[in-house]
KOLFILO-731790 format. One line per field, with one value per residue (C-alpha): residue in one letter; x negated, y negated, z negated. Coordinates in nm, 2 decimals. Last residue first. Layout:
code = (a ...)
px = (X ...)
py = (Y ...)
pz = (Z ...)
This chain:
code = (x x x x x x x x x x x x x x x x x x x x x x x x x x x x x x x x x x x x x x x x x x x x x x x x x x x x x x x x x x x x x x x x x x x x x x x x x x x x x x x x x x x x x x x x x x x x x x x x x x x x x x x x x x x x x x x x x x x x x x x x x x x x x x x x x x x x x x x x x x x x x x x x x x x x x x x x x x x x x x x x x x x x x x x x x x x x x x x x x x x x x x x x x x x x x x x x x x x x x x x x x x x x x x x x x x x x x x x x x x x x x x x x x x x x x x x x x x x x x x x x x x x x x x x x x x x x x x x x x x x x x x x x x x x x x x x x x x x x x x x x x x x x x x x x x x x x x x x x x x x x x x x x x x x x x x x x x x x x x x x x x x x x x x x x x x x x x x x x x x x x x x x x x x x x x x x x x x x x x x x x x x x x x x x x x x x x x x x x x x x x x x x x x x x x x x x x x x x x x x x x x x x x x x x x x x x x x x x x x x x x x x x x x x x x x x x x x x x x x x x x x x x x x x x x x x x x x x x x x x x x x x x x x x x x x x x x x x x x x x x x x x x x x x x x x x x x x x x x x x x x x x x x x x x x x x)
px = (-17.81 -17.64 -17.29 -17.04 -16.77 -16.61 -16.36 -16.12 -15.85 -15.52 -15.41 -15.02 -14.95 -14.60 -14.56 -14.22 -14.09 -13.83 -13.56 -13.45 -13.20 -13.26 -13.12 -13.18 -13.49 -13.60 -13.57 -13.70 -14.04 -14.06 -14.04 -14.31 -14.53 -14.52 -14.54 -14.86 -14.98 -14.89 -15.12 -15.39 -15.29 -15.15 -15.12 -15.48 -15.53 -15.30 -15.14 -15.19 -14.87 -14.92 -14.61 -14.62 -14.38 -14.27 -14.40 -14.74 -14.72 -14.54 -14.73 -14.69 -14.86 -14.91 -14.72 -14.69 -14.34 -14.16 -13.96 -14.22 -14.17 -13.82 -13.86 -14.13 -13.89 -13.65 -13.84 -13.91 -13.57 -13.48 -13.72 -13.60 -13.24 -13.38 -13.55 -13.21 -13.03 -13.22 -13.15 -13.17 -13.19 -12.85 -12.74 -12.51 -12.77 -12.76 -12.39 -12.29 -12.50 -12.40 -12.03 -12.08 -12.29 -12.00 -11.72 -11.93 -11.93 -11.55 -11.55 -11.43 -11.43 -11.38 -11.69 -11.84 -11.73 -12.07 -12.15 -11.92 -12.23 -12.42 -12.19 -12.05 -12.45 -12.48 -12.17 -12.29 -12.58 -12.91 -13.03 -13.32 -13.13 -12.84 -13.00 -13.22 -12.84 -12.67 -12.99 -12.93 -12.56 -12.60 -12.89 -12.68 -12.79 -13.05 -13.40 -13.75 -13.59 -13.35 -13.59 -13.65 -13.35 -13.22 -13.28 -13.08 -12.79 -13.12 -13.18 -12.80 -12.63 -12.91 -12.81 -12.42 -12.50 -12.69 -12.43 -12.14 -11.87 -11.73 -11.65 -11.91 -12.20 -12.13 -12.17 -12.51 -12.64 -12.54 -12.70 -13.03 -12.97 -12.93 -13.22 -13.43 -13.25 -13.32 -13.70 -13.73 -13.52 -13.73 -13.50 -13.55 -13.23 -13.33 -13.70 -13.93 -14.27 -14.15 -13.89 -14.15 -14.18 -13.82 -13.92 -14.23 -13.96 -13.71 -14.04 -14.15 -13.77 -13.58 -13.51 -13.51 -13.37 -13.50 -13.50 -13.85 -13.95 -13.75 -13.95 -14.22 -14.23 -14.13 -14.42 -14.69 -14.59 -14.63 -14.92 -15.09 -14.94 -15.12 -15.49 -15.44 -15.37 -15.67 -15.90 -15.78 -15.85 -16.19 -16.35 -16.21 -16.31 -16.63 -16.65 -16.59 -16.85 -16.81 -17.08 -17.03 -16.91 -16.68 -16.55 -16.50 -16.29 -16.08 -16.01 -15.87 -15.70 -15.51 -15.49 -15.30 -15.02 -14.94 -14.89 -14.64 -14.53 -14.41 -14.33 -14.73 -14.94 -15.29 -15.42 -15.78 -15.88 -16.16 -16.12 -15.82 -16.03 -15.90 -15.91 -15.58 -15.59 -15.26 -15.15 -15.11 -15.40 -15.63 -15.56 -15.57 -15.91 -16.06 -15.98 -16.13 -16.42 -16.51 -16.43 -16.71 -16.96 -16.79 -16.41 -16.48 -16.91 -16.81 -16.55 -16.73 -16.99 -16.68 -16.79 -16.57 -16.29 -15.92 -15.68 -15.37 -15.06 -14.79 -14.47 -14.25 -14.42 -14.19 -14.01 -13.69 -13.61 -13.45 -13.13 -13.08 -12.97 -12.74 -12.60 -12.49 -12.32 -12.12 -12.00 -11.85 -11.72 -11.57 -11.44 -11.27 -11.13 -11.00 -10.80 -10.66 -10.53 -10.47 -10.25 -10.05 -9.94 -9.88 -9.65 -9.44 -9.40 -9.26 -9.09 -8.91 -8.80 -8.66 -8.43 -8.35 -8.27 -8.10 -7.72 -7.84 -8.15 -7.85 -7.60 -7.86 -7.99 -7.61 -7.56 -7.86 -7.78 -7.42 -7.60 -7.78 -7.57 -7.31 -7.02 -6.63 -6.58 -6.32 -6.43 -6.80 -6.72 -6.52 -6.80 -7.02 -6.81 -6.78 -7.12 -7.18 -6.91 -7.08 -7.39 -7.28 -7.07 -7.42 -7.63 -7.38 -7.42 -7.79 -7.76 -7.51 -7.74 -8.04 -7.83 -7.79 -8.15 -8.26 -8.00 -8.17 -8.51 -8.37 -8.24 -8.60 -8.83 -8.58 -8.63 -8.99 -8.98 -8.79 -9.01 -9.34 -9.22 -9.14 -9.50 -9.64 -9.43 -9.52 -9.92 -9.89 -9.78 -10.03 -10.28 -10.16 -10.14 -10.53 -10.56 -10.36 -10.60 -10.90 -10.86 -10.72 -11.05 -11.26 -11.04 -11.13 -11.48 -11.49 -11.30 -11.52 -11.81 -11.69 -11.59 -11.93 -12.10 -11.96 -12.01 -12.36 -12.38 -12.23 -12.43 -12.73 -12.61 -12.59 -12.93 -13.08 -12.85 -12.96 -13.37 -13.35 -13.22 -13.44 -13.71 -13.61 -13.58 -13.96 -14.08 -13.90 -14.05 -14.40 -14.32 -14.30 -14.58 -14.79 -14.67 -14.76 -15.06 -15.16 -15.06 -15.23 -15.55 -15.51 -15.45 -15.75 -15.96 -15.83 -15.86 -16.28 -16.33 -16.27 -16.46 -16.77 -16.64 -16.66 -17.01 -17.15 -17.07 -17.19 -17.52 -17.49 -17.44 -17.76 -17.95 -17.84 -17.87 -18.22)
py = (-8.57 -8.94 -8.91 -9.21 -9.39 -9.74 -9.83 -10.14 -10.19 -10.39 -10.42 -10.64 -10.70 -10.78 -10.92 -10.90 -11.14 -11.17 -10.90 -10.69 -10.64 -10.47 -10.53 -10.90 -11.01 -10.65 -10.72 -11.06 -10.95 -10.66 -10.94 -11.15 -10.88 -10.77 -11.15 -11.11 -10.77 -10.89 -11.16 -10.94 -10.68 -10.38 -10.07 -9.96 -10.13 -9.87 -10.03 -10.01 -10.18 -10.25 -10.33 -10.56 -10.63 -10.26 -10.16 -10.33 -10.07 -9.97 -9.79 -9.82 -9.56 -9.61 -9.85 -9.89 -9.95 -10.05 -9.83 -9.74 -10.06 -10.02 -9.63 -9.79 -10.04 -9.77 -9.53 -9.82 -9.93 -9.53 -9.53 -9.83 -9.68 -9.33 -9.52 -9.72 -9.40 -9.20 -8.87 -8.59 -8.77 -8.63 -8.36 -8.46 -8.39 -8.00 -7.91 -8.14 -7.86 -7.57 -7.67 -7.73 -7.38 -7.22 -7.32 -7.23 -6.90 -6.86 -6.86 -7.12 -7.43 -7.69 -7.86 -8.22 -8.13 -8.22 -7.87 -7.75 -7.61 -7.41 -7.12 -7.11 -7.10 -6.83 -6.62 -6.67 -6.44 -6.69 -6.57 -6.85 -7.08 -7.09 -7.12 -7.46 -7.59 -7.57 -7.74 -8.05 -8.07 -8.09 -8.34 -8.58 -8.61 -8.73 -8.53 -8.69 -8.84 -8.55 -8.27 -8.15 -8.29 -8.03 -7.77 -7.94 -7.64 -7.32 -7.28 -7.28 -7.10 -6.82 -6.78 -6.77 -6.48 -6.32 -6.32 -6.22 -6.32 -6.17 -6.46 -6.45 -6.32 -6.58 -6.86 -6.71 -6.71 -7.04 -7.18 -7.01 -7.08 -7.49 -7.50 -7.34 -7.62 -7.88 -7.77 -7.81 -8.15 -8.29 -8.54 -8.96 -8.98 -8.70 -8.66 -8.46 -8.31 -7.98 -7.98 -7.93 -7.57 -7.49 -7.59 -7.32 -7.04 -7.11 -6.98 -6.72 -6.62 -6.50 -6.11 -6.20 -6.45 -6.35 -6.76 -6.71 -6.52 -6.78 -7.06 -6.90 -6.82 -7.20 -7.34 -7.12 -7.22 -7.58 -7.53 -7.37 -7.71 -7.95 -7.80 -7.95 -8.28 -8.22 -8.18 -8.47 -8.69 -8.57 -8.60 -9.00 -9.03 -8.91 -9.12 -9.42 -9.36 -9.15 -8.85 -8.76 -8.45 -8.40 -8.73 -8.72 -8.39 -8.54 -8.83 -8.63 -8.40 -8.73 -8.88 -8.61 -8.53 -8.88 -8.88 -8.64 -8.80 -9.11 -9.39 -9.44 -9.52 -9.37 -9.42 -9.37 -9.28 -9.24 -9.54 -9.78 -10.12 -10.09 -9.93 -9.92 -9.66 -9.81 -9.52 -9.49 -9.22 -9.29 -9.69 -9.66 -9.46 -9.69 -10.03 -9.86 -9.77 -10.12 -10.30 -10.55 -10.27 -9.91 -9.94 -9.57 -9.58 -9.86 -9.66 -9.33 -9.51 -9.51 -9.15 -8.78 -8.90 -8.81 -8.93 -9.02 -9.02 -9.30 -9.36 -9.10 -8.79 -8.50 -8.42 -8.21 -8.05 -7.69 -7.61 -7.33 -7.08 -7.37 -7.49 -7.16 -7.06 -7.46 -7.43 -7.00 -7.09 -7.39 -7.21 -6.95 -7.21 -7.39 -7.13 -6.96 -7.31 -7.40 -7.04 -7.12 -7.44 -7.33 -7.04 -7.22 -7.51 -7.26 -7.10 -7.40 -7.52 -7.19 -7.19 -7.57 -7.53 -7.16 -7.30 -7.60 -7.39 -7.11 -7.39 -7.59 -7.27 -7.17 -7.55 -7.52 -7.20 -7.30 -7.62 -7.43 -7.19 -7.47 -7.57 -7.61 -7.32 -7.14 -7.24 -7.14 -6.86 -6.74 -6.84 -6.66 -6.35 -6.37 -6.41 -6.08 -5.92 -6.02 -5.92 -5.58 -5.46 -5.60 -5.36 -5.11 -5.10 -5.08 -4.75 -4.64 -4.68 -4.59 -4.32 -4.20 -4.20 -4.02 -3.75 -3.78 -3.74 -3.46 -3.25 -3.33 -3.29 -2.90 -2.87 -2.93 -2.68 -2.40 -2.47 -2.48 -2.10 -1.94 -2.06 -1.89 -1.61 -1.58 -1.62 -1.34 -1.10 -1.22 -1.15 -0.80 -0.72 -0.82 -0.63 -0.32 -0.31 -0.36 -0.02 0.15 0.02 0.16 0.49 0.54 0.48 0.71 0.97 0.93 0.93 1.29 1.43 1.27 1.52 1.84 1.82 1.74 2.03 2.28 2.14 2.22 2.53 2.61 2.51 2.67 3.05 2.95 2.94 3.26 3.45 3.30 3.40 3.69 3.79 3.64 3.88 4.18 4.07 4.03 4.42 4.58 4.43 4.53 4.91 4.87 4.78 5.02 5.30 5.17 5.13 5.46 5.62 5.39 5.52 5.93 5.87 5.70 6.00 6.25 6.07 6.08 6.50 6.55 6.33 6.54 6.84 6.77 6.71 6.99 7.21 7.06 7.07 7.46 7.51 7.40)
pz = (-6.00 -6.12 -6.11 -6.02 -6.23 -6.10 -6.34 -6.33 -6.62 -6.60 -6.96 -7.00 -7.34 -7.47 -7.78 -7.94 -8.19 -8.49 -8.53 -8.29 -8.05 -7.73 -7.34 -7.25 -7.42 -7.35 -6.99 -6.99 -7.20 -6.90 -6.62 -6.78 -6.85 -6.50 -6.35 -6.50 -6.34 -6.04 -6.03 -6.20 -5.83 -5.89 -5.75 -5.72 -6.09 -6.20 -6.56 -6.90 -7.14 -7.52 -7.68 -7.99 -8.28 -8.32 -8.65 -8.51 -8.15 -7.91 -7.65 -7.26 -6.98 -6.63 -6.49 -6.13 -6.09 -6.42 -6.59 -6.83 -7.00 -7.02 -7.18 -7.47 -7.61 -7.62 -7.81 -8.03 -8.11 -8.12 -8.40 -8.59 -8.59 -8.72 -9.03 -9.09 -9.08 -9.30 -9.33 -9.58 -9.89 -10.06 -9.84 -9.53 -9.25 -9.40 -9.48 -9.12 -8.92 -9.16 -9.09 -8.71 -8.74 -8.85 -8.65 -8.33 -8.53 -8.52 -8.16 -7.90 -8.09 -7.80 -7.64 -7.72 -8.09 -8.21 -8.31 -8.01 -7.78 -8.04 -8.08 -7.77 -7.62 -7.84 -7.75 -7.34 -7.46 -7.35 -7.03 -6.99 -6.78 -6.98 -7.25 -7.10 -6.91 -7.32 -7.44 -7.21 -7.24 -7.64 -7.64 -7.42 -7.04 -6.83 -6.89 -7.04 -7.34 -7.42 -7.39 -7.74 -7.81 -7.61 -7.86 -8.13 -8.18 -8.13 -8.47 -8.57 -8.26 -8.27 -8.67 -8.63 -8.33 -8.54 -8.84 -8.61 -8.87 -9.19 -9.40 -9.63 -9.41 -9.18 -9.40 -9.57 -9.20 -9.08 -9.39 -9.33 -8.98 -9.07 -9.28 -8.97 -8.77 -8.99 -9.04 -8.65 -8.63 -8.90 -9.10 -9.08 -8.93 -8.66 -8.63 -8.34 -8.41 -8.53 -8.20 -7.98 -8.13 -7.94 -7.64 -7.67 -7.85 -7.52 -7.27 -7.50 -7.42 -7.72 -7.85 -8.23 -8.49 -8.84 -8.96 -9.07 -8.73 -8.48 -8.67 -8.68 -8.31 -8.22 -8.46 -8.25 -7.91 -8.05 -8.19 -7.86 -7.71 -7.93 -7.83 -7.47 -7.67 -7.90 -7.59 -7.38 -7.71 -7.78 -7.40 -7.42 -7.75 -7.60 -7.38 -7.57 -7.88 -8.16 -8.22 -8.60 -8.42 -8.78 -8.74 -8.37 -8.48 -8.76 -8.50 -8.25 -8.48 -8.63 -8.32 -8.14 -8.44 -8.43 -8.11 -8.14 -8.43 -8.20 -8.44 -8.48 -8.78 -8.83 -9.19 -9.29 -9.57 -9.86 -10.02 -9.89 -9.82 -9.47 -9.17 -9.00 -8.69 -8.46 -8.20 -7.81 -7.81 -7.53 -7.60 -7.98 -7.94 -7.73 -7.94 -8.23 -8.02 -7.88 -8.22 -8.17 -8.21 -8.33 -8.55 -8.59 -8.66 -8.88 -9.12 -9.12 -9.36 -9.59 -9.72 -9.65 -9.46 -9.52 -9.24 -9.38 -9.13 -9.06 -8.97 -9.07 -9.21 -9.29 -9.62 -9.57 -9.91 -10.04 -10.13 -9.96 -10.22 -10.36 -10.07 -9.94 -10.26 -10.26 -9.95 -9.97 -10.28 -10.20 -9.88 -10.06 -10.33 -10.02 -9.82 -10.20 -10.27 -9.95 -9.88 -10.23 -10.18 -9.77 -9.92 -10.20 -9.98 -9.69 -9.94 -10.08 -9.77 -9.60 -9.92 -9.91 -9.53 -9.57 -9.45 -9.29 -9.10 -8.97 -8.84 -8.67 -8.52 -8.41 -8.23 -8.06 -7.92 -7.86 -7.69 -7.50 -7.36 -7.26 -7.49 -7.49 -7.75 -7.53 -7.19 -7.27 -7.42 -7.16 -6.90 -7.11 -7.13 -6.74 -6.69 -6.92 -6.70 -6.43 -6.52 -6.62 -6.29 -6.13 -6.34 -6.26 -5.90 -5.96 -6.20 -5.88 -5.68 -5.82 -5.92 -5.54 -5.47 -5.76 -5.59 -5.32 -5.43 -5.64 -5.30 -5.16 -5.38 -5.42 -5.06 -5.11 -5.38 -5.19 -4.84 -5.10 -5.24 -4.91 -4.79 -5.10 -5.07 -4.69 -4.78 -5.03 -4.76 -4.55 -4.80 -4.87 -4.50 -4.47 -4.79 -4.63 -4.30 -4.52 -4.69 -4.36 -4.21 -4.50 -4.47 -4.10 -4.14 -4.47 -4.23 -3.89 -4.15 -4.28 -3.93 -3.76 -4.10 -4.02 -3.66 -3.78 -4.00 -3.74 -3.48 -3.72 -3.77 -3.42 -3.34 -3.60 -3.52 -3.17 -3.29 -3.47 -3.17 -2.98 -3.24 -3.26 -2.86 -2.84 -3.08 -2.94 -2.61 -2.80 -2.96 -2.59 -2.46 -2.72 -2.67 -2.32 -2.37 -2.63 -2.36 -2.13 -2.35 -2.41 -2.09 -1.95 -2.24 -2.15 -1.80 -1.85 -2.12 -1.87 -1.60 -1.89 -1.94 -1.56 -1.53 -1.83 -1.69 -1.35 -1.60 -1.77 -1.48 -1.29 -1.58 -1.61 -1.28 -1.27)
């Protein structure tokens, strides 16, 4: 019992034992933490002011060297800005010198204008004194001195001047007219080519003389049709296989003949369809005209023309001057125009536009007032011609003045071509402008429609509105128009004048 009791009080004393010594221990450790985190905590202050100062250090460092750069960027700028101003002075130092220098010469350019002025007058009067000296001395004005000295001279070197000047224009004409001899007589020859057109009449070939009867119809009804659609004369006669259409007007001419080649063909020839036929070939005439202008310009190599100046140009294939196709006279005259031109050095295109286009307005001349000449000069000017073209072609009847050397040209090339041996004929182109005249004062009259001369000009065949005339008035027309051309034309023998006043009534059946 004492012994449990002893180990047991021993065991509490040795347990409280070991509770001091743990507490000792663990105060102990304690404390000996505590001590190394406040030696901790003093390094790292120590630490962190050492940072801090450094980095003060630095960025003290650092203001000091921007401060500096700062400071030595303005200093920089500070001696441009001076250098600037500097240069500004010297150049404002450097105007005042010069403008006082404008200045100083300007004056003394003043002062010798003066003087150079006042010396001009010292010199006129002196010359006006030497003249009036001279003048006192000899007894003679300017002019007469002057007179009297070129009298003097040409006396003294007369026979000399004389023989030189004859020696000179003997030799210039001689060199002047072999030159254009040469120039003549190499154009004629490589366009020496004939003019041959239809004058009066055209041949009509048909295949049998059965066509005959179906043309002339019953009693002559569609003869007398187709030479009132047409305004020509179709002779039938004994002639084997032809028929001949005569007409002064080729245009016509032109009509009828594809008219008639076209009933022919049909084989279907009564009124109305003449009628039909006729309107057709007469639309049909203008797409040949367009197409004769643009082979004319093409032959001849004349380019850059209106369509509108090649389509009055193509009128001119059915029109005759003297007997001579104005169209194939024209293209005759621009290959002459051309060859000229080349010779002598001239604008050869603009010799060539003058040439075709010279007779233009002769396409026009009957249906607008004025000569030929004054009519095509208003259709190129209208159409843009170049104003070197329309000198060209204006002076080839001298109506204008020879401007350029290549309105000299085509005058020539115009009088080389009409002036060829059977060219033109003058009685022929007489009798047409009879006729063409026959048929204008027959037109004048109110309320005509549409006249033909016809029989080589012994008859004129005159239709009229029937709504604007009355047969009364129709008769007294005829009379009147046989009075006018009594009075105005001259012609041999008689001319009948028929009066037609024609009444349709045409309505559809449906």
């Amino acid at each position: 019992m004492v012994t449990k009791l002893t180990v047991l009080i021993f065991a509490v004393v040795a347990g409280l034992i070991g509770l001091g010594v743990g507490y000792y221990l663990r105060l102990i450790i304690s404390l000996g933490k505590k001590g190394s985190m406040e030696i901790e905590i003093k390094e790292m202050l120590l630490t962190a002011k050492e940072e801090a100062k450094k980095i003060t250090t630095d960025a003290e460092t650092k203001a000091v060297e921007v401060l500096e750069e700062t400071r030595k960027e303005i200093r920089e700028k500070e001696d441009k800005i001076q250098e600037s101003q500097n240069r500004l002075v010297k150049k404002e130092d450097l105007l005042d010198r010069r403008q006082a220098d404008i200045d100083k010469e300007a004056e003394i350019i003043k002062d010798r204008a003066v003087e150079i002025r006042q010396i001009k007058e010292r010199a006129d009067k002196l010359e006006e004194d030497k003249k009036k000296a001279l003048e006192r001395i000899s007894g003679l004005s300017p002019t007469e001195a002057k007179a009297e000295l070129l009298k003097t001279i040409e006396k003294n070197a007369e026979s000399d001047l004389l023989s030189r000047i004859k020696k000179l224009e003997q030799s210039g004409e001689e060199v002047l007219e072999k030159k254009a001899q040469d120039i003549l007589a190499i154009s004629i020859q490589r366009m020496a080519n004939s003019v041959v057109g239809d004058i009066m009449s055209t041949a009509v070939a048909i295949q049998n003389d059965e066509i005959k009867g179906k043309i002339i119809g019953k009693e002559g009804r569609n003869i007398k049709a187709f030479e009132r659609a047409t305004g020509v004369e179709v002779l039938v006669d004994d002639t084997p296989g032809m028929i001949t259409i005569s007409s002064f007007d080729p245009v016509r001419r032109y009509i009828a003949k594809l008219a008639l080649e076209n009933l022919i063909k049909d084989g279907r020839i009564q009124p109305a369809k003449i009628e039909k036929v006729v309107e057709e070939a007469q639309a049909d005439i203008n797409k040949t005209i367009k197409q004769k202008g643009e082979e004319a310009a093409y032959e001849c190599g004349v380019v850059g023309l209106d369509p509108r100046i090649l389509l009055i140009l193509g009128r001119l294939h059915f029109r005759t001057s003297y007997g001579q196709s104005v169209l194939q006279h024209s293209i005759e005259m621009t290959h002459i125009a051309g060859m000229i031109a080349e010779e002598i050095g001239a604008n050869v295109a603009v010799a060539k536009a003058g040439a075709l286009l010279h007779d233009i307005g002769k396409a026009l001349d009957h249906e607008v007032a004025g000569t030929h000449v004054e009519i095509g000069r208003r259709i190129l000017q209208k159409f843009g011609v170049s104003e070197d073209i329309v000198k060209a072609m204006q002076a080839h009847h001298e109506e204008y003045p020879y401007e350029t050397v290549e309105s000299r040209i085509v005058q020539t090339a115009d009088a080389i071509s009409g002036a060829r041996p059977g060219a033109r004929k003058d009685s022929v182109e007489n009798y047409l402008k009879r006729l063409e005249e026959l048929e204008a004062i027959a037109n004048s009259f109110k309320g005509v429609e549409k006249a033909y001369a016809l029989s080589a000009g012994r008859e004129i065949r005159i239709f009229v509105k029937p709504e604007e005339m009355t047969d009364l008035e129709a008769k007294n027309t005829a009379r009147e128009i046989a009075m006018r051309v009594e009075k105005e034309l001259k012609y041999p023998g008689e001319i009948k004048v028929t009066v037609i006043r024609e009444t349709r009534a045409i309505d559809f059946a449906r």
